[in-house]
C-alpha positions as CSV (number, residue, x, y, z in Angstrom):
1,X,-10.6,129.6,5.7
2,X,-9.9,128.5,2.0
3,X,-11.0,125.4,1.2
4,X,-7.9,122.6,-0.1
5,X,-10.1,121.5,-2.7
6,X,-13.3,121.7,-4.5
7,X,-14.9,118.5,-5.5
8,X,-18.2,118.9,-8.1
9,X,-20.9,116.7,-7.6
10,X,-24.6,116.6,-9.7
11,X,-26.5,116.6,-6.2
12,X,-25.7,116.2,-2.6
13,X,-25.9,112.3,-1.0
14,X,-28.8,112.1,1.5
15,X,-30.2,110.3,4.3
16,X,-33.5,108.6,4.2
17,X,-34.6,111.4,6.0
18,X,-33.7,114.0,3.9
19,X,-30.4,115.2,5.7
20,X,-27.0,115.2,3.9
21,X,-25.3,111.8,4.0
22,X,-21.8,113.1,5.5
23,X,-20.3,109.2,5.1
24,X,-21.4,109.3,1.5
25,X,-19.4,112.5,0.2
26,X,-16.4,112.0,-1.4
27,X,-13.1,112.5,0.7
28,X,-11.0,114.7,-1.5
29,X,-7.8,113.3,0.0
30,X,-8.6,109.7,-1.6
31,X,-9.4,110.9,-4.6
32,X,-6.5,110.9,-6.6
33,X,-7.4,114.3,-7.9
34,X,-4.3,114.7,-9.7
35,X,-4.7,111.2,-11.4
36,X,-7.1,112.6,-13.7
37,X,-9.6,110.2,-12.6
38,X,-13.2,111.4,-12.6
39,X,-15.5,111.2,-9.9
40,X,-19.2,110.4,-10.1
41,X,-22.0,110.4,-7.4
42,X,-24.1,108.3,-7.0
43,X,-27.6,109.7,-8.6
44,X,-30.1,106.8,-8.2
45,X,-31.3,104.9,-4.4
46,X,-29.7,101.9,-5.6
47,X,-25.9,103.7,-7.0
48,X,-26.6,105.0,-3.1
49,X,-27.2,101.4,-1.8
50,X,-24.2,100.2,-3.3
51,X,-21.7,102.9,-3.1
52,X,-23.0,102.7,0.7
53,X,-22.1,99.0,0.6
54,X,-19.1,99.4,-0.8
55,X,-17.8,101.5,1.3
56,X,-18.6,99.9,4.1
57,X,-17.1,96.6,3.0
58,X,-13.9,98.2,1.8
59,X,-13.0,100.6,4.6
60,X,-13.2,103.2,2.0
61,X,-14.7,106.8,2.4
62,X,-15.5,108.7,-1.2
63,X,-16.3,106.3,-3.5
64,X,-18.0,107.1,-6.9
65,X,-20.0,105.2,-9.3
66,X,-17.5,104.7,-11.5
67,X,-15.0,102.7,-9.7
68,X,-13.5,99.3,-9.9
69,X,-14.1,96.9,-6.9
70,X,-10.7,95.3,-7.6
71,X,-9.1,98.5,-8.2
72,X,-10.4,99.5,-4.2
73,X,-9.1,96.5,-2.9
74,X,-12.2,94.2,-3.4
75,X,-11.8,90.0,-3.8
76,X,-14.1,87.0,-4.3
77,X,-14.4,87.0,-0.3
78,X,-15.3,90.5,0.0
79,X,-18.3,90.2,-2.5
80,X,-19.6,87.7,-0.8
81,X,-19.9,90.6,2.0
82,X,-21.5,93.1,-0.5
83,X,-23.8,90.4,-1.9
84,X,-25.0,90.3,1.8
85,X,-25.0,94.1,3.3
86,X,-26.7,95.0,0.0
87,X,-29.8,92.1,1.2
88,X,-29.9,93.8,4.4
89,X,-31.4,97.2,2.6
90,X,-33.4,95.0,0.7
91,X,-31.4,94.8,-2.7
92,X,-30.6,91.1,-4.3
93,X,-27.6,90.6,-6.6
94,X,-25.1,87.3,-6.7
95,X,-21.7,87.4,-6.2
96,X,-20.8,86.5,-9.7
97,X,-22.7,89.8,-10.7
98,X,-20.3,91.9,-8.3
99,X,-17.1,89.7,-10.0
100,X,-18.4,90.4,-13.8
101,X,-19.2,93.6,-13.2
102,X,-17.0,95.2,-10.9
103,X,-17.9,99.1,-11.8
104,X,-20.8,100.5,-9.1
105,X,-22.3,101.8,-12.4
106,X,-22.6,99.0,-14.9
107,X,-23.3,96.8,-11.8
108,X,-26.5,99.0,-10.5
109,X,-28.2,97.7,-13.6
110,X,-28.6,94.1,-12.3
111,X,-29.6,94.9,-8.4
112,X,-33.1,93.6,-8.3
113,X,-35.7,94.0,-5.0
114,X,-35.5,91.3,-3.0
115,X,-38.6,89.0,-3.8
116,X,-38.1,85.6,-2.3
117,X,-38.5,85.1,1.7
118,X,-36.4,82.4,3.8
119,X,-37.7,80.2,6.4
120,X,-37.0,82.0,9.2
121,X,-37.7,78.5,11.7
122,X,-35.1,76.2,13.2
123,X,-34.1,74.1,10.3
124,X,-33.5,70.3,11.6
125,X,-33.0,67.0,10.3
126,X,-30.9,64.5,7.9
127,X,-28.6,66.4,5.6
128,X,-26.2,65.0,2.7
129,X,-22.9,65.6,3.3
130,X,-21.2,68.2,1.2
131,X,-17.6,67.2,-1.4
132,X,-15.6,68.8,1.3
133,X,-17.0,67.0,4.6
134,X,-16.6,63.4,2.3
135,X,-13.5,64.3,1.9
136,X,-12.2,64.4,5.6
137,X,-14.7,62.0,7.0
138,X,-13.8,59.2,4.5
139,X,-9.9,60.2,4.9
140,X,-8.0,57.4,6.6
141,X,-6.7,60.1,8.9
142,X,-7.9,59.2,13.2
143,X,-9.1,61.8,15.8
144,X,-11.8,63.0,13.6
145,X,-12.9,64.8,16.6
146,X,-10.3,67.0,17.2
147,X,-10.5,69.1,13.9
148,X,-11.4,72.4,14.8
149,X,-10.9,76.2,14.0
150,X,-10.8,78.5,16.9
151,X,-9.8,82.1,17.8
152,X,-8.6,83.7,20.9
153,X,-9.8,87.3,21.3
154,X,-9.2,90.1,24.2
155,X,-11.5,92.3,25.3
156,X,-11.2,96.3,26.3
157,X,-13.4,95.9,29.4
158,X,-14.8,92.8,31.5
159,X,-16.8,90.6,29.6
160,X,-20.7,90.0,31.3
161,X,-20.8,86.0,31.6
162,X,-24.3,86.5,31.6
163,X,-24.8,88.8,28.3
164,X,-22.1,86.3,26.5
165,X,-24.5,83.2,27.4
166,X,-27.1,85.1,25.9
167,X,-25.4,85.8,22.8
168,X,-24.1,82.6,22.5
169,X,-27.6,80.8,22.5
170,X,-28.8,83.4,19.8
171,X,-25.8,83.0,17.6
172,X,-26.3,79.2,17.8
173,X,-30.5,79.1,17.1
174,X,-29.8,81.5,14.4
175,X,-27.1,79.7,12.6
176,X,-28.2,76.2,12.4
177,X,-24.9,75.1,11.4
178,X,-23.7,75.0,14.6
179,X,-26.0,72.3,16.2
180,X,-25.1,69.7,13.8
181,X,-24.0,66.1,15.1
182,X,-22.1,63.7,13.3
183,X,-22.2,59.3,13.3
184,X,-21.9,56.2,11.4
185,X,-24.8,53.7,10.1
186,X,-24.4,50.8,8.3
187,X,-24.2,53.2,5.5
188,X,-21.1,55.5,6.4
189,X,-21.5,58.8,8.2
190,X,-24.5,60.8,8.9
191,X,-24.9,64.7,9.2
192,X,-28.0,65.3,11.6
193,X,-29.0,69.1,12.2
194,X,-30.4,69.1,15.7
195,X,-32.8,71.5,16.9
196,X,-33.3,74.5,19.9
197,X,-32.4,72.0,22.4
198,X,-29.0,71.3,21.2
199,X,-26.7,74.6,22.9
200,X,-22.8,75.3,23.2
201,X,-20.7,74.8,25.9
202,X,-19.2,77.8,27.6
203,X,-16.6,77.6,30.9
204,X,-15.7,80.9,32.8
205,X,-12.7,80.9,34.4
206,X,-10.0,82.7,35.7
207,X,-7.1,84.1,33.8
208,X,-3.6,82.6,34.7
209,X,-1.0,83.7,32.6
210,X,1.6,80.4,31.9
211,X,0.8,76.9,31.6
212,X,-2.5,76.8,33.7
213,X,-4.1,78.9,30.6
214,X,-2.5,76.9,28.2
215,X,-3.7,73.6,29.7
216,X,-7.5,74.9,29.9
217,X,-7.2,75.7,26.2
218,X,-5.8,72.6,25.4
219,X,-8.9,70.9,27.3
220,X,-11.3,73.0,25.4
221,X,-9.7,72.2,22.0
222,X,-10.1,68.5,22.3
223,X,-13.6,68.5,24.1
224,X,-15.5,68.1,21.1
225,X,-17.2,65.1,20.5
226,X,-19.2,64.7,16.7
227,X,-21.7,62.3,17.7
228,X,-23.3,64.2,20.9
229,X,-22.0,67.6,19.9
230,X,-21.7,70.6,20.9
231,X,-19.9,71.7,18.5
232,X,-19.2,75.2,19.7
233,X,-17.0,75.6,22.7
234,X,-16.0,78.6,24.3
235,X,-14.5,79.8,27.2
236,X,-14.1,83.1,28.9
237,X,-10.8,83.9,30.8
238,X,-11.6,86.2,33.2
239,X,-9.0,88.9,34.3
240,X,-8.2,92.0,35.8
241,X,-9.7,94.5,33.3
242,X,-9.0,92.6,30.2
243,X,-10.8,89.2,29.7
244,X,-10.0,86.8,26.9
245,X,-12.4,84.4,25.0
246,X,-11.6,81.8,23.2
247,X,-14.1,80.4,20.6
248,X,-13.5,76.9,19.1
249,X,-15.9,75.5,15.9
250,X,-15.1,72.1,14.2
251,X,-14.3,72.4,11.1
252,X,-17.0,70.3,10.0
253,X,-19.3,73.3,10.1
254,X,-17.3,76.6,9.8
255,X,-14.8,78.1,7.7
256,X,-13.6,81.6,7.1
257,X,-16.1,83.1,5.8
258,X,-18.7,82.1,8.4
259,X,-16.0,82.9,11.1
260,X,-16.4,86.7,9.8
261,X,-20.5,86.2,10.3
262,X,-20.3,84.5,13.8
263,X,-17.8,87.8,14.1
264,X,-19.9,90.2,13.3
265,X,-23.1,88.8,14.9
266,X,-21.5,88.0,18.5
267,X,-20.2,91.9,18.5
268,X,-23.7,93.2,17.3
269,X,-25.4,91.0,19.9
270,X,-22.9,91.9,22.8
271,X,-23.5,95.3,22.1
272,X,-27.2,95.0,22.0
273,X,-27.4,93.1,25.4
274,X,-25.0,96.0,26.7
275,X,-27.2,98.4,25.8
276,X,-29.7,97.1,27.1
277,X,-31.7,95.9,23.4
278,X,-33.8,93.4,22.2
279,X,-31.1,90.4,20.8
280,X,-32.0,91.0,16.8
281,X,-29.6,89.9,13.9
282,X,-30.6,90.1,9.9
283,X,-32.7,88.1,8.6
284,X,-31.5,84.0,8.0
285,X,-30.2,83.2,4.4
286,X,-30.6,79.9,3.2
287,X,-30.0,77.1,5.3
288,X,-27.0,74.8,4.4
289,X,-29.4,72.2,4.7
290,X,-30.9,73.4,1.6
291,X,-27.5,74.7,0.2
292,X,-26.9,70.5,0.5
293,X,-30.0,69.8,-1.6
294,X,-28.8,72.3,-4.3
295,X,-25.8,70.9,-4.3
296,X,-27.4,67.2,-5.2
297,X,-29.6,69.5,-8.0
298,X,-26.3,70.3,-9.8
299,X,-24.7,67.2,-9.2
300,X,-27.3,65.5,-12.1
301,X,-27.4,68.5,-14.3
302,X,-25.7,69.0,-17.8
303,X,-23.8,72.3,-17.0
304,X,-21.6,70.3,-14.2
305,X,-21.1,67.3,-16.9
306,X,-19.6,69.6,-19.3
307,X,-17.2,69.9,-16.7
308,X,-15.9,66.6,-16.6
309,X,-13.6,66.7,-19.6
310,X,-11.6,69.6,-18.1
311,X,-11.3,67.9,-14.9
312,X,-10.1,64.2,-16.6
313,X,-7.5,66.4,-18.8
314,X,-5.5,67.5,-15.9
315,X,-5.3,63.9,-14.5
316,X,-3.2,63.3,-17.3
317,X,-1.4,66.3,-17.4
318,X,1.1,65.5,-14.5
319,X,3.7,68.0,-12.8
320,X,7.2,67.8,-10.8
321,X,7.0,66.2,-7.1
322,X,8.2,68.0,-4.4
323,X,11.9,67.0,-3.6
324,X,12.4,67.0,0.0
325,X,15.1,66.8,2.3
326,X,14.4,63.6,4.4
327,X,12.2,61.5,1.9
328,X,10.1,59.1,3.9
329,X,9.9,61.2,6.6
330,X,6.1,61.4,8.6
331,X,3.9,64.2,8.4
332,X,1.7,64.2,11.3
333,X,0.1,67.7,12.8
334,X,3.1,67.1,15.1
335,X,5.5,67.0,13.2
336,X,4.5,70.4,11.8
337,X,6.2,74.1,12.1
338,X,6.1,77.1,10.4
339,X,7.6,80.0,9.4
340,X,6.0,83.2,8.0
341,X,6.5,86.9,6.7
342,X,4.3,90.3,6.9
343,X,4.2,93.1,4.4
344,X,4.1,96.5,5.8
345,X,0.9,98.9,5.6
346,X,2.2,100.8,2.5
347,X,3.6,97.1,0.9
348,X,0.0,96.0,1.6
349,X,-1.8,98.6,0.1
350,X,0.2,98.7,-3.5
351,X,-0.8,94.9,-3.5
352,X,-4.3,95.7,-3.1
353,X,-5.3,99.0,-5.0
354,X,-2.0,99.6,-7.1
355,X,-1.8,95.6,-8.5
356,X,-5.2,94.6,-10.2
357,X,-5.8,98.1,-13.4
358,X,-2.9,97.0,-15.5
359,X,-3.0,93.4,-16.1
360,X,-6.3,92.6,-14.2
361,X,-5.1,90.2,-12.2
362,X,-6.7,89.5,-8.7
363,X,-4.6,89.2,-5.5
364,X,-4.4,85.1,-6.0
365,X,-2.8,85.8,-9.2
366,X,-0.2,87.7,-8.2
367,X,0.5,85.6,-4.7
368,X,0.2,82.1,-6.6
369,X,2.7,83.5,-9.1
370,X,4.5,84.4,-6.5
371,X,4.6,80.9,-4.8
372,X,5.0,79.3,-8.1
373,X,8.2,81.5,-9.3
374,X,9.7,81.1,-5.2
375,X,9.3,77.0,-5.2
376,X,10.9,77.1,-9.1
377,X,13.9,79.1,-7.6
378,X,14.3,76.7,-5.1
379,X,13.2,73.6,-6.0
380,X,13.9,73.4,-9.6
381,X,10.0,72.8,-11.0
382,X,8.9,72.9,-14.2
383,X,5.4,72.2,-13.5
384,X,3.5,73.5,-10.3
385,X,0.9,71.7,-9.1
386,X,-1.0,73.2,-6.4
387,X,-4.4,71.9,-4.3
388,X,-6.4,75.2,-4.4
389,X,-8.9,76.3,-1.6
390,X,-11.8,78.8,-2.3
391,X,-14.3,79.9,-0.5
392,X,-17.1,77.4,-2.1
393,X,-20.3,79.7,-2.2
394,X,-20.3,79.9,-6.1
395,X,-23.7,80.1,-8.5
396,X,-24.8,76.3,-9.4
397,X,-28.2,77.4,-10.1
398,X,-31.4,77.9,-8.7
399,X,-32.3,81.4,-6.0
400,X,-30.1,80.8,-3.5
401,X,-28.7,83.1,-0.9
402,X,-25.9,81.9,1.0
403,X,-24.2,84.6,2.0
404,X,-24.8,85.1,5.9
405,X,-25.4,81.3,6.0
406,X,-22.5,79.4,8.6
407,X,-20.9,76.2,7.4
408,X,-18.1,74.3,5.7
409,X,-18.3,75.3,2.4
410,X,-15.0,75.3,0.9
411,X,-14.0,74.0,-2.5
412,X,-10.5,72.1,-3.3
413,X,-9.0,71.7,-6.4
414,X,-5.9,71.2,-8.5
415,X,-4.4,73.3,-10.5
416,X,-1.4,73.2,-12.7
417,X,1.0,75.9,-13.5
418,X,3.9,75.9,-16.6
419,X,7.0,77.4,-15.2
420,X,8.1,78.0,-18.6
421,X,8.3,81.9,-19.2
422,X,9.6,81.8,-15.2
423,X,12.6,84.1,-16.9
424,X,9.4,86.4,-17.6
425,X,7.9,87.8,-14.3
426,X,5.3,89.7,-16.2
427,X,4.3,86.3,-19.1
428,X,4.1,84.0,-16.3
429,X,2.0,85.8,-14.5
430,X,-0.3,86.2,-17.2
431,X,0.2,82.4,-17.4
432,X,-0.8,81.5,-14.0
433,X,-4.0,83.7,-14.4
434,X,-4.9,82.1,-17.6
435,X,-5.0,78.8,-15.8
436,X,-6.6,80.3,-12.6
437,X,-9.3,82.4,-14.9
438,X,-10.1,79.1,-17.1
439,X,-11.3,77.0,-13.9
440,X,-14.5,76.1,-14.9
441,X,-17.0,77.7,-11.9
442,X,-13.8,78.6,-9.5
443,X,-13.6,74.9,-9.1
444,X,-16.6,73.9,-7.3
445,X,-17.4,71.0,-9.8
446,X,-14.6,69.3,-8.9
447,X,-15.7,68.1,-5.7
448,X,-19.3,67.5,-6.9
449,X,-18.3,65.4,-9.4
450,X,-15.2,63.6,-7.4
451,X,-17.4,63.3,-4.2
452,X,-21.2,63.0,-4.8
453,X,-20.8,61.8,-8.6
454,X,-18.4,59.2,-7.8
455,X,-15.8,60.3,-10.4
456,X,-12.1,58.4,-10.1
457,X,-10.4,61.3,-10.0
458,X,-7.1,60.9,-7.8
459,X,-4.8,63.7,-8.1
460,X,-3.2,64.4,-5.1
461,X,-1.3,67.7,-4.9
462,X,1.4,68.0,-2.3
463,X,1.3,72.0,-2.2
464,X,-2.0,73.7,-0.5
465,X,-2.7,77.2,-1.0
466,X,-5.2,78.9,1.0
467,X,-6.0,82.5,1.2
468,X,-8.3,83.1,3.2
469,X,-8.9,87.4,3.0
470,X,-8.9,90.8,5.4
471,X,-10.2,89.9,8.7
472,X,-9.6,93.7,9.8
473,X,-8.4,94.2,13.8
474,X,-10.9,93.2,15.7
475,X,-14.9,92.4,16.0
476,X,-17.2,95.4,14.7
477,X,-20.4,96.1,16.0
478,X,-21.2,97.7,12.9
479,X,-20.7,101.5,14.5
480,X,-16.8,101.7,14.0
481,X,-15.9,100.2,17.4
482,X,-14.9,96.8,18.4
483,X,-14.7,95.3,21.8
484,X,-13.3,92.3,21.0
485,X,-9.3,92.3,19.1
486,X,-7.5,89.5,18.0
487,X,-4.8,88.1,20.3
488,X,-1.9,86.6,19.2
489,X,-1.4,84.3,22.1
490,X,-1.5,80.5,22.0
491,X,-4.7,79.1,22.4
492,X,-4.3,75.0,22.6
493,X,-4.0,73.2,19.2
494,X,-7.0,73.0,17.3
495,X,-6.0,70.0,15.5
496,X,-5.1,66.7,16.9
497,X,-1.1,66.2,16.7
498,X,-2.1,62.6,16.0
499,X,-3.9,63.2,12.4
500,X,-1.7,63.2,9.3
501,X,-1.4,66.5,7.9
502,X,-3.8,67.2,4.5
503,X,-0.7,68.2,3.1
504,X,3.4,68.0,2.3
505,X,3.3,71.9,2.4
506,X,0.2,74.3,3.3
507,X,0.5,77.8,2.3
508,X,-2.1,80.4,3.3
509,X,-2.9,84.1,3.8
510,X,-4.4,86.8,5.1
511,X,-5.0,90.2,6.1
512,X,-4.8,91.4,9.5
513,X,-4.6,95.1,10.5
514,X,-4.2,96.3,7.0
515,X,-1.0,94.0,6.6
516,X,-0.7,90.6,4.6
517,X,0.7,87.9,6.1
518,X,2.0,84.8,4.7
519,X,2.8,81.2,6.4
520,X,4.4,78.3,5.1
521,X,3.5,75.1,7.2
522,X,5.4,71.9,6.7
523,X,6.6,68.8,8.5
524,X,10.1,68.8,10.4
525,X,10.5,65.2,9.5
526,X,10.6,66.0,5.6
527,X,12.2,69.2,5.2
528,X,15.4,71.5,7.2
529,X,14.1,74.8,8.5
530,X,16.8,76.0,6.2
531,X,15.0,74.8,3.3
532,X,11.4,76.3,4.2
533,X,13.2,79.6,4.8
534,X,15.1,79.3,2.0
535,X,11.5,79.1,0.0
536,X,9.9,82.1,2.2
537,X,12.4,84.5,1.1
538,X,12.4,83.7,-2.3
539,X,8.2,83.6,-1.7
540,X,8.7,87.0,-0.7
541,X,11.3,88.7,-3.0
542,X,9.4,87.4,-6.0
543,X,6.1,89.2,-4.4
544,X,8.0,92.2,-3.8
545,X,8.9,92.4,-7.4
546,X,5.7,91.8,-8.8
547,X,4.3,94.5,-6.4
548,X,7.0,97.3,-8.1
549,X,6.2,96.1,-11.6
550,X,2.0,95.8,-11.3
551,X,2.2,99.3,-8.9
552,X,4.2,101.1,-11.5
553,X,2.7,99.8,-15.0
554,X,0.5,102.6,-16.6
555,X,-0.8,101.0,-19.4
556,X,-3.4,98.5,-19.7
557,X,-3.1,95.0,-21.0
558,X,-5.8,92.8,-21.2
559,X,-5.3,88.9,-21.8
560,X,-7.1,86.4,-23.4
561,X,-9.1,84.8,-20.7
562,X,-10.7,88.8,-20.5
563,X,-12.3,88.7,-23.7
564,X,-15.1,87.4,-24.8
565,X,-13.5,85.6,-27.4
566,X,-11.7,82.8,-26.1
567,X,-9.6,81.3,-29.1
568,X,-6.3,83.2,-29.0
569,X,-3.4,82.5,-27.6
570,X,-1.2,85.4,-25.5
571,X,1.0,85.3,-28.7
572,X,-1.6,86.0,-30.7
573,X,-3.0,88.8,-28.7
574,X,0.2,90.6,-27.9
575,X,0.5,90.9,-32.0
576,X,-3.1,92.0,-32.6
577,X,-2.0,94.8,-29.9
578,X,1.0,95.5,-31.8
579,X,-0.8,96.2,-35.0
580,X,-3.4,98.9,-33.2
């Protein structure tokens, strides 16, 4: 048999024991032989951790030393996830380090050993509240309660009620988030991290298809109550072959990156107890607790006041309101609907890997640009302003490790868009990422400062954009199987229809089964479903077209938020280019 392809490589990948590492060869298929691009093995035991890592993170098979995490279809969300599979075999780095230095080569050189151990005990006590939790628990919005996330997933065989109580009361003493409890004092509101003897509430019952499932989900979703907790309800749905499970977390102590932790660590326990195993996850990473206290740290220091001016400028800088169709209207959570659209595998894909070499811009570049150029065609705006979401685990300082630590850690900010060059796909695109790059910290000192340092910043933005990153198919154990996929059935409302919506309208993505999908929520009682679908497809063309001109662009451009000098203008660089 002739082999397809020869692939040279300095030495051969191996095991710890000494075998050939079959997972760590390249695949000649993904290679992109013809591309001329080279590849590089990894030669060193931490090029072999990371490569390892990357892989694993990125669903890729064949990846060399030299390649750009961007480029493979990495984002801020997914380096948290290298940051924390790269602890795991003992290696440190921060998740700036994997954002600055994308490149498995140039970023070998700042891996360090890991040399600082976590309190592995059952953190409990008083906490400060973080910018985000001030921000909904002094809202004037009611049913603070009923604010949760939650997920309804469906299994491949029955479900053990025994095994998942197990689980369950692992997951919750490990991740200390999750027996929190929330009241007032005469001073406001109190965050109290209770100890082993707060639990989680799990029903088993049986699976009705209709409006009997329904109404237990709906009972489950507004269970919760903040001051005697738990805050973790589930519920298994038992069926003929197939159960369901339905998780719900408040929102006061879970977001999506945690959700991908609780994820992963359910799945590993389940199939532990299955196999009959001792119930072991990694090592704890810093407790939010501390994360709080950190948080306080930076909220005194001079790097975060530096800030301020950046912050105070776009108060004043202003943009267009939304025009809507029945001004006045109300915009409570039941008032809301939503509309949405998917890209195909191959659609996907370009975005990801095809989108990024060219112009370096990162996926919310090119779906904020997007956004931006859709609600210009429709709505006539001249200046975009837009509350951003990120996922809030940024560097402020000190050793921490965050990155298998549960809790609400998201960051919001505004940011302001010029619609000016919208005749110019390609210069406003560069012009959104300018003013995405030049964020000071992706935003986190906004809510510091706002929140804990009392600033009177008001800005308001009616436009939300969330995107909240791949959450593959299903749950992984963590040996390529998963028991548990996501279902798209209903599952109760997770968020009381009484509470005003946080805002006029709330875009967000993500990535499910290798295919992007993109919603637009919004409030009946402001805007014609003719309107919002008027916006999605001109959401979507516009992304369509930046996918065919990023895909296809050969060349490379760099702009001036890339270089190290930070005085010129995209004018100015475009004719330094021109000269060269």
């Amino acid at each position: 048999m002739v082999p397809g392809h020869y692939v040279g490589l300095a030495s051969l990948p191996l095991t710890p024991n000494g075998k050939v590492d079959r997972r760590s060869l390249p695949d000649p298929e993904g290679l992109e032989l013809g591309s001329g691009r080279e590849y590089v093995a990894p030669r060193t035991e931490t090029e072999r951790a990371l490569v390892s890592v990357y892989q694993d993170v990125l669903k890729k098979a064949g990846i060399g030393i030299r390649e750009d995490f961007f480029a493979l279809g990495g984002d801020s969300i997914k380096s948290i996830q290298v940051v924390s599979r790269l602890k795991q075999q003992g290696y440190s780095l921060t998740i700036q380090d994997v954002l600055l230095y994308p490149v498995i080569e140039e970023l070998s050189l700042y891996v360090r050993s890991v040399s600082r151990s976590v309190d592995q005990g059952v953190f409990q006590g008083v906490i400060p509240l973080s910018p985000i939790q001030h921000y909904f628990l002094g809202g004037s919005s009611g049913d603070k309660h009923h604010y949760n996330q939650s997920v309804l997933l469906s299994s491949s065989e029955p479900i053990s009620p025994e095994g998942l109580r197990a689980c369950l009361g692992h997951l919750v003493l490990h991740h200390d988030s999750l027996r929190m409890v929330y009241f007032q004092d005469e001073h406001g509101w109190v965050q109290e991290n209770l100890g082993s003897e707060q639990g989680f509430s799990l029903d088993i019952l049986p699976y009705e298809p209709g409006a009997s499932f329904v109404s237990a989900c709906e009972s489950v979703q507004s269970g919760i109550d903040l001051g005697t907790g738990p805050l973790l309800k589930a519920c298994l749905f038992q069926g003929d072959g197939s159960d369901r499970l339905l998780l719900v977390v408040h929102h006061l102590v879970v977001d999506g990156v945690s959700w991908r932790i609780l994820f992963e660590d359910l799945s590993v326990l389940y199939s532990q107890y299955s196999s009959g195993n001792a119930l072991v996850l990694p090592a704890k990473t810093d407790s939010f607790g501390y994360w709080q206290s950190v948080q306080m740290d930076y909220s005194l220091s001079p790097r975060l006041s530096g800030e301020s001016a950046y912050w105070s400028s776009l108060e004043d800088a202003g943009a267009d309101l939304l025009p809507m169709d029945k001004p006045g209207g109300s915009n409570l959570v039941s008032d809301g609907a939503s509309c949405s659209f998917t890209l195909g595998l191959e659609e996907t894909s370009r975005l990801l890997t095809e989108c990024y070499s060219s112009y370096r811009t990162d996926i919310n570049d090119i779906l904020l640009t997007a956004l931006s150029l859709g609600l210009t065609d429709v709505f006539g705006l001249d200046r975009v302003m837009v509350k951003l979401e990120g996922h809030g685990r940024e560097d402020i300082g000190g050793d921490t490790d965050i990155s298998r630590t549960v809790g609400w850690f998201t960051t919001m900010y505004p940011v302001v868009f010029d619609m000016g060059y919208r005749t110019d796909t390609v210069r406003q695109l560069i012009e959104v990422k300018e003013s995405l790059h030049r964020v000071p910290n992706k935003g986190i000192g906004y809510g510091i400062l706002r929140y804990l340092c009392g600033c009177d910043y008001r800005l308001s933005p009616g436009i939300s954009f969330n995107y909240l990153g791949d959450f593959g198919s299903g749950l992984d154990n963590g040996q390529g199987s998963s028991l548990f996929r996501f279902s798209g059935d209903y599952h109760g409302s997770p968020v009381s229809g009484h509470r005003e919506r946080d805002s006029v309208l709330s875009v967000s993505g993500l990535m499910v089964d290798g295919r992007m999908n993109l919603s637009i929520n919004y409030s009946r009682e402001q805007f014609h479903e003719e309107t919002i679908q008027g916006l999605l497809s001109a959401y979507r063309s516009r992304l369509n077209s930046l996918i065919g001109i990023l895909s296809s662009e050969t060349g490379h451009h760099p702009t001036p938020v890339d270089l190290t000098f930070k005085g010129l203008s995209v004018e100015q660089l475009n004719l330094l280019n021109k000269k060269l």
